[in-house]
C-alpha positions in Angstrom: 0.3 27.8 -6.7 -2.0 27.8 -9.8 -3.7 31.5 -10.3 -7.6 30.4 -10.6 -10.4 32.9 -12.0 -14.3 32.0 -12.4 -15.5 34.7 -15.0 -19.7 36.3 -14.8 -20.3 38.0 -16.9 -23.0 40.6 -16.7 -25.1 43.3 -18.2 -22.6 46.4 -16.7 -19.0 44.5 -15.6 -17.5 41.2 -15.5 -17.3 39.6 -12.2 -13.8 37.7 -11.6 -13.0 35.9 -8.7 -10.3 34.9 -7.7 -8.5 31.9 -5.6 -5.4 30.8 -4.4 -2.4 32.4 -3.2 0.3 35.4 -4.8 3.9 34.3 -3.6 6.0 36.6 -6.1 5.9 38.6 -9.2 5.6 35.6 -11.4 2.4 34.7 -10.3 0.9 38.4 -9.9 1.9 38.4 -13.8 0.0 35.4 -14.2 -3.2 36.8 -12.8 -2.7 39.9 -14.4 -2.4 38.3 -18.2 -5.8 36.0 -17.4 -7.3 39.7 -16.2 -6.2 40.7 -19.6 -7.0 37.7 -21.3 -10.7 37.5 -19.8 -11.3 41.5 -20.4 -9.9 41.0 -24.2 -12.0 38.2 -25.1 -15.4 39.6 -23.2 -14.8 42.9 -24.7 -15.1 44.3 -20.8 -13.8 47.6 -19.8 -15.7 47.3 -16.3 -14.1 44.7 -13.8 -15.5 43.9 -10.6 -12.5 41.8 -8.8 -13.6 39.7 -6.0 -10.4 38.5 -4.3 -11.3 37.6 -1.1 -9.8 33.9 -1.6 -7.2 35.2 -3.0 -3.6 35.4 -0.1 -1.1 38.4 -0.9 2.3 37.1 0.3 4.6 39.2 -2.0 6.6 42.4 -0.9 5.1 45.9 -1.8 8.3 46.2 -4.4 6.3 43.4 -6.3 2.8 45.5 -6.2 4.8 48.5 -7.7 6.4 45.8 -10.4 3.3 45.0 -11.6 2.0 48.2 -12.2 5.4 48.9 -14.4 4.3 45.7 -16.4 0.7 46.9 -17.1 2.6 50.4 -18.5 4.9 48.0 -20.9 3.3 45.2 -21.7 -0.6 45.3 -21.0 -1.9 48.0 -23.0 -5.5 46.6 -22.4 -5.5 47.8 -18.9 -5.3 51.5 -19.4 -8.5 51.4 -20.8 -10.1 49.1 -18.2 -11.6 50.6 -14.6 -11.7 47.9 -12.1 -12.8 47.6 -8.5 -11.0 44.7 -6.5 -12.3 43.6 -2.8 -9.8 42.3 -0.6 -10.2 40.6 3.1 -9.0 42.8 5.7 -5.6 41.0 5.7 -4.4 42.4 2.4 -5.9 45.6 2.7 -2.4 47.3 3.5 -0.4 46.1 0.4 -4.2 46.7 -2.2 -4.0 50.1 -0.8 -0.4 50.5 -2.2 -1.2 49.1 -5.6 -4.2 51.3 -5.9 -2.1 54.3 -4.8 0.4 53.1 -7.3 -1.8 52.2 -10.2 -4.0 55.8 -10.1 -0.3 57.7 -10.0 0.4 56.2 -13.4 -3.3 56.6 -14.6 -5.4 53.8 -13.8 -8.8 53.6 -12.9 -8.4 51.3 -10.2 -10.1 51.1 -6.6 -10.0 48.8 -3.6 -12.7 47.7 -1.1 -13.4 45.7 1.5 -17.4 45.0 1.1 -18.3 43.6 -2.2 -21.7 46.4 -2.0 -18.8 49.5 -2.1 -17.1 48.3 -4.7 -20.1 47.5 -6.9 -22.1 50.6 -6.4 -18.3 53.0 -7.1 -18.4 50.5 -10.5 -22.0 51.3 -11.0 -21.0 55.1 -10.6 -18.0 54.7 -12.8 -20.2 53.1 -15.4 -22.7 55.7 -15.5 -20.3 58.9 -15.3 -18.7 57.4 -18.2 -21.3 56.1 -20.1 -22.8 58.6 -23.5 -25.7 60.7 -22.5 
């Protein structure tokens, strides 16, 4: 299944949200270059990931893959800090790429209510933001 994005952008973090289904490692890479692709070209080191359309039908050895792929190939994403909401369903297998993705130095967090995840963004943003 086709890995589908709509991109706002606003004043402190691009919103992405996602659709579809994630079967296998092939198309978590896919979502994860179109992340990259979108932060890239929006200059955007705050992402707010709404993923709530989005299915997780791939093994947790898959959520760990990915995070070994951001360390070699995606660069970008040390640099980003992103907050992702899941539905309830995937909340087991976010929590594990979260856990995974902070142990290797990411600034990445996982919610289930779109107003957590946006107000620890807004927190992020100010913490690191110049006085």
């Amino acid at each position: 299944m086709e890995v589908n994005f709509t991109i706002t952008k606003g004043k402190q973090y691009t919103l992405i949200t996602g659709e579809g289904e994630r079967t296998d490692l092939t198309s978590l890479i896919e979502g994860t270059k179109k992340i990259q692709q979108i932060a890239m070209e929006n200059d955007a080191d705050f992402l707010l990931l709404d993923y709530r359309k989005v299915k997780f039908s791939v093994p947790y050895t898959e959520a760990y893959n990915i995070v070994k792929i951001y360390e070699q190939k995606m660069p970008v994403f040390s640099k980003l800090v992103m907050a992702a909401v899941v539905k309830k369903l995937d909340w087991e297998i976010a929590k594990f790429w979260e856990s995974t993705s902070n142990k290797r130095g990411y600034t990445f967090k996982v919610f289930k209510h779109m107003n957590e995840a946006q107000s620890w963004l807004s927190e992020e943003i100010k913490r690191r933001s110049p006085l």
